[in-house]
Backbone as a printed PyTorch tensor [residue, N CA C, xyz], in Angstrom:
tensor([[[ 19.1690, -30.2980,  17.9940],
         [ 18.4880, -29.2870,  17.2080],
         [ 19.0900, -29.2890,  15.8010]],

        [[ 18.5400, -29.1370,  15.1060],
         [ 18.7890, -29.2400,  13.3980],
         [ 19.6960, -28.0490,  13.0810]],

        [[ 21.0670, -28.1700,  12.4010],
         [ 21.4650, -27.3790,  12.1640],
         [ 20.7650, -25.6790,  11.2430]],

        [[ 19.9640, -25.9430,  10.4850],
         [ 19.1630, -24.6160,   9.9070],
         [ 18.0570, -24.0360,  10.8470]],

        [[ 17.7720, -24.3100,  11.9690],
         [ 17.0610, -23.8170,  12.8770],
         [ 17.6450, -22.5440,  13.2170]],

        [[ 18.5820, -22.2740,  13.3580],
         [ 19.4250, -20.9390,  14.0140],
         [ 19.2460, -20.0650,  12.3170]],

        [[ 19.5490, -20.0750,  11.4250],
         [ 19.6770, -19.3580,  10.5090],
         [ 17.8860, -19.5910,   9.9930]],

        [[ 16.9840, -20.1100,  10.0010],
         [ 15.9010, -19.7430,  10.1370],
         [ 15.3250, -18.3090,  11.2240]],

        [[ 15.9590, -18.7590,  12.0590],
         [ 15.0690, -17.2200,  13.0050],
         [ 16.1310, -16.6620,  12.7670]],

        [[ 17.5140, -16.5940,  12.4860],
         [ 17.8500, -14.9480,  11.9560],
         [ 17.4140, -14.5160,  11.0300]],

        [[ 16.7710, -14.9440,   9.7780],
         [ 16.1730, -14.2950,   8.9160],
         [ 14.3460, -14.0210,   9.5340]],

        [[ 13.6100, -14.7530,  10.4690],
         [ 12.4240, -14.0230,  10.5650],
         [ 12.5540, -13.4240,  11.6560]],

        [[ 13.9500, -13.1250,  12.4560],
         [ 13.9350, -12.2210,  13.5380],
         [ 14.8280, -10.7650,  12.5780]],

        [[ 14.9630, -11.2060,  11.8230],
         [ 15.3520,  -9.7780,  11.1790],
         [ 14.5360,  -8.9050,  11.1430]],

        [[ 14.9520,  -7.4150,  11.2170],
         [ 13.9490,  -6.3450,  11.2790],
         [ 14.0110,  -5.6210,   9.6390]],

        [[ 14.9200,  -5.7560,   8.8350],
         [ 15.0800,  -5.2870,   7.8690],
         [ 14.3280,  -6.4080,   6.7470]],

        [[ 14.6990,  -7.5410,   6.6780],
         [ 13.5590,  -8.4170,   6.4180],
         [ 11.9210,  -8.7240,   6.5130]],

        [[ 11.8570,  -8.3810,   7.8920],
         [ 10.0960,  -8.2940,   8.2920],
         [  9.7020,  -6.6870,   7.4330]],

        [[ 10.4570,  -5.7740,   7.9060],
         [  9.6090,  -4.5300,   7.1060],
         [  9.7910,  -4.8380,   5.4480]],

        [[ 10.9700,  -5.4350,   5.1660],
         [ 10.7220,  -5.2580,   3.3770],
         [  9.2560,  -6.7840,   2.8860]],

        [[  9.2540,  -7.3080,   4.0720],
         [  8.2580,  -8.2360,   3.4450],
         [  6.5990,  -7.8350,   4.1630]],

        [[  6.6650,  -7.1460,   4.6880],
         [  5.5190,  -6.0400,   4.9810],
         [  5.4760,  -5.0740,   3.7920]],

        [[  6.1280,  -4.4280,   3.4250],
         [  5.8350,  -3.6570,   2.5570],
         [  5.6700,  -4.1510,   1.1060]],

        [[  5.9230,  -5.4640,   1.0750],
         [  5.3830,  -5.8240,  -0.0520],
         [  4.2440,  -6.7150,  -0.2400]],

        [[  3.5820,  -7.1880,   1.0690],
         [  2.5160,  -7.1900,   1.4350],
         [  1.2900,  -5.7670,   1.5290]],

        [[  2.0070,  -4.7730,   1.5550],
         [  0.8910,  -3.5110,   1.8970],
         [  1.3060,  -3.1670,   0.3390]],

        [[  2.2130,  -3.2720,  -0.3820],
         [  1.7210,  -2.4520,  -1.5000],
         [  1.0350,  -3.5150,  -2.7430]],

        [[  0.8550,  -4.6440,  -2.7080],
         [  0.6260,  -5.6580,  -3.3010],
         [ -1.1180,  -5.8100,  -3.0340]],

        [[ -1.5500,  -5.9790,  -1.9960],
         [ -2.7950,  -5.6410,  -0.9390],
         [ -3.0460,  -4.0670,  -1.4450]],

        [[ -2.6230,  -3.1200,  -1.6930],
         [ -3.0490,  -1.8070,  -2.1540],
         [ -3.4550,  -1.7010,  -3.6920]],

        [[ -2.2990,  -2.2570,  -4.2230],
         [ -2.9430,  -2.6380,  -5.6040],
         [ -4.2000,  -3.1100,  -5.8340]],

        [[ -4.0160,  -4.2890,  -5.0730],
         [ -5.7460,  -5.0430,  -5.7670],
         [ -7.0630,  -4.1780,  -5.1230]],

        [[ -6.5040,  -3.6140,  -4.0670],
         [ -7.5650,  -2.6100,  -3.3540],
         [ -8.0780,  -1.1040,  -3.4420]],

        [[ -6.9660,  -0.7640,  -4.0640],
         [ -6.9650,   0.9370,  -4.0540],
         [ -8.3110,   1.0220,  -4.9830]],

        [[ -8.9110,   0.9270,  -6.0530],
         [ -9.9260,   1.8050,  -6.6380],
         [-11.2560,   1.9280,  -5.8130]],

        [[-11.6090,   0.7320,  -5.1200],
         [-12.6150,   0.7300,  -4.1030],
         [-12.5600,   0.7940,  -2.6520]],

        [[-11.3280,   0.8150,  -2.0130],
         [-10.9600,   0.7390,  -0.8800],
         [-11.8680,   1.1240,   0.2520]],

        [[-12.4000,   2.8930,  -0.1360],
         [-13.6320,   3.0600,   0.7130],
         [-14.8630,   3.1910,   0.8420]],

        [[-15.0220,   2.7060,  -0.5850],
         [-16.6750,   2.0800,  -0.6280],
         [-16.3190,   0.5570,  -0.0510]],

        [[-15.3210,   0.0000,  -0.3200],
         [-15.7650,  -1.5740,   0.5960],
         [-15.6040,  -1.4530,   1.8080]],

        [[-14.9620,  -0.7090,   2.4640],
         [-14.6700,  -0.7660,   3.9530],
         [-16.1230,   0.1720,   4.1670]],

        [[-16.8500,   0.7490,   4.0890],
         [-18.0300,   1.9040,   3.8500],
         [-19.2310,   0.9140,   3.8970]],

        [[-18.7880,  -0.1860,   3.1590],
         [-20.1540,  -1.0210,   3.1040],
         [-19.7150,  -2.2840,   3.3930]],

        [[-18.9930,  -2.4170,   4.0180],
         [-18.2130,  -3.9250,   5.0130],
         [-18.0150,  -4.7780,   3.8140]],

        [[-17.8490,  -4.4430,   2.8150],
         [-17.3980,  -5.8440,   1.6090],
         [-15.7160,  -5.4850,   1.6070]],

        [[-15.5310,  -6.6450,   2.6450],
         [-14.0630,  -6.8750,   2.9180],
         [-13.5780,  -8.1950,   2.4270]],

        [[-12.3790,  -8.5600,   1.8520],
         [-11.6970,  -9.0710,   0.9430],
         [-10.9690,  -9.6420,   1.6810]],

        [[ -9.9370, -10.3620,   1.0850],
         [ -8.4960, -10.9280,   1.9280],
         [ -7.5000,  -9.6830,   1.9020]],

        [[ -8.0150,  -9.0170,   0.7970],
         [ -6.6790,  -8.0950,   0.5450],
         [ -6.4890,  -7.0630,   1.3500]],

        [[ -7.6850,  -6.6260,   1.8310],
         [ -8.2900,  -6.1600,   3.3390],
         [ -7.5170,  -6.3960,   4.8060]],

        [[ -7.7120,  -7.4610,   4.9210],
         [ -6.7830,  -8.1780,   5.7460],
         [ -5.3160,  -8.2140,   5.9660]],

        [[ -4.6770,  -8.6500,   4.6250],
         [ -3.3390,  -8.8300,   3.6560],
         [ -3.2540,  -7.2960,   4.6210]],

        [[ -3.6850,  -6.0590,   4.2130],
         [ -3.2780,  -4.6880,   4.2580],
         [ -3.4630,  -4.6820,   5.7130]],

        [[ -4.0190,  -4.7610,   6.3190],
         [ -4.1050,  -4.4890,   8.0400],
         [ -2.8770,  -4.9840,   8.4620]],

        [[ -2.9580,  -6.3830,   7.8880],
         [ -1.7110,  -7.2660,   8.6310],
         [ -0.1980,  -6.5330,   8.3980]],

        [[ -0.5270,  -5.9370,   7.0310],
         [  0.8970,  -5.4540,   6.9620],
         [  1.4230,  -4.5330,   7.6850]],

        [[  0.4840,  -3.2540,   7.7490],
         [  0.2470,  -2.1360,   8.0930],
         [  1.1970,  -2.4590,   9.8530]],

        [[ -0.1160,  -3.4510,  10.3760],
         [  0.3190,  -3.7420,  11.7890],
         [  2.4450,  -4.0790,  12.1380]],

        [[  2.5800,  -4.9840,  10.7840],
         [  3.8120,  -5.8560,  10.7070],
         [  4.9160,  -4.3010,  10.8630]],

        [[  4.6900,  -3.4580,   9.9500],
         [  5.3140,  -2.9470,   9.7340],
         [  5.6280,  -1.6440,  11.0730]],

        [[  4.3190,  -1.4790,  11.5840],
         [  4.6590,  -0.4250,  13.2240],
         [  5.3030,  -1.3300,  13.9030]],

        [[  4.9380,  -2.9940,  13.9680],
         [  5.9830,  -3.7320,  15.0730],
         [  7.4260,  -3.5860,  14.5610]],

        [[  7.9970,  -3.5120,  13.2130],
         [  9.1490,  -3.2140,  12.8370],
         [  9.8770,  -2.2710,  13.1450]],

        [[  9.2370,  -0.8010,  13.4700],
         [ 10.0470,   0.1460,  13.2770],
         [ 10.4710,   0.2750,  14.5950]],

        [[ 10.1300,   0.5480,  15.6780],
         [ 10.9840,   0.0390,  16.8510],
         [ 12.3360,  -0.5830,  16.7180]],

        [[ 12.7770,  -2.0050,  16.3120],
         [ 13.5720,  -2.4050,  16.2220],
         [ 14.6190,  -1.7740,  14.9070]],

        [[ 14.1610,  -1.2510,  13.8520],
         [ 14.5790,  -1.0610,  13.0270],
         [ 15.4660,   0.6840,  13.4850]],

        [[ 14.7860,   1.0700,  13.9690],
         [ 14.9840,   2.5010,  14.9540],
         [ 16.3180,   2.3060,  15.3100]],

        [[ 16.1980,   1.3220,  16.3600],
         [ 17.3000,   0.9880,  17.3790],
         [ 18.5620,   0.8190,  16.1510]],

        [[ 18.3380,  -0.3810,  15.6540],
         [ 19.5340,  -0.5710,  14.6050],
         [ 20.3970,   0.5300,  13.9400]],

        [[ 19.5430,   1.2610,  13.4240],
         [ 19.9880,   2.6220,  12.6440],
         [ 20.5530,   3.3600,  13.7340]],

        [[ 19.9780,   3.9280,  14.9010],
         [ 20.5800,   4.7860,  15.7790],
         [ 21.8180,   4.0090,  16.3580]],

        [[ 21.9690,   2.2770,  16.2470],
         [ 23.3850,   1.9650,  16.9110],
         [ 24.2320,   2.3420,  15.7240]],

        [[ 23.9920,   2.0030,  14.1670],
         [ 24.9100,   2.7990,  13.2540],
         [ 25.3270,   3.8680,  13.0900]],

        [[ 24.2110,   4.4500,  13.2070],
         [ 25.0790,   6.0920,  13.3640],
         [ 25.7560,   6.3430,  14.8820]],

        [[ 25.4950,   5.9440,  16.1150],
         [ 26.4750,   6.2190,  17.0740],
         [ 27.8470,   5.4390,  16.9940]],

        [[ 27.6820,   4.6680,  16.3370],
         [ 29.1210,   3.6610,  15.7530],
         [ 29.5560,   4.8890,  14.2900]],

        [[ 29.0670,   5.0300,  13.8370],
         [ 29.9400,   5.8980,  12.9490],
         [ 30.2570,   7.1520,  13.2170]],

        [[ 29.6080,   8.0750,  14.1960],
         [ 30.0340,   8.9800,  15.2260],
         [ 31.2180,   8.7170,  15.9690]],

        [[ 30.9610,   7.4340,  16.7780],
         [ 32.2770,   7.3370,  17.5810],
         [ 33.2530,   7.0060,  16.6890]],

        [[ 33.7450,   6.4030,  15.6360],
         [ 34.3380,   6.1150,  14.6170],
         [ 35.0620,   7.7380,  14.2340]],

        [[ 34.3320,   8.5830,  14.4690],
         [ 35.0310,   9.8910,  13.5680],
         [ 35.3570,  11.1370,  14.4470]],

        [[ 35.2590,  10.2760,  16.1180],
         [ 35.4450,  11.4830,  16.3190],
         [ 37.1030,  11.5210,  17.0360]]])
C-alpha cells in the first residue's frame, strides 16, 4: 500500500474537515443562489448550485454526529482533567 494512503483518509475521514468543506460548499452555492432561490425551486429551474447546496446541506447533518462525539470526548477529558 502506498505510503500517503493512510494520511489521505485521515484528512477525508476527518469530521472537522468534512463540515468546514461543507460549509463552504453551502455558503458558496448560497451566494450564486440566494436572490432567486424560491422562484427556481417554485418553478423547477434548478441549477448545479441547487445541487452544490443539497449536497452540502446533507454533508454537513452526516458531520455533526461525529463532530458531537469529538467535542463531548473534549470536554469529558477536560472535566476529568480538573476535577
Amino acid at each position: 500500500m502506498p505510503k500517503y494512503l493512510p494520511a489521505i483518509r485521515r484528512i477525508v475521514n476527518n469530521p472537522f474537515a468534512n463540515i468546514f468543506v461543507a460549509l463552504i460548499l453551502l455558503v458558496t452555492s448560497l451566494m450564486e443562489a440566494w436572490e432567486t432561490l424560491f422562484d427556481d425551486v417554485g418553478e423547477m429551474n434548478l441549477g448545479a448550485h441547487h445541487g452544490i447546496m443539497l449536497f452540502a446541506i446533507f454533508q454537513i447533518l452526516k458531520t455533526l454526529p461525529d463532530l458531537m462525539d469529538a467535542l463531548h470526548f473534549i470536554h469529558k477529558a477536560h472535566e476529568d482533567k480538573h476535577e
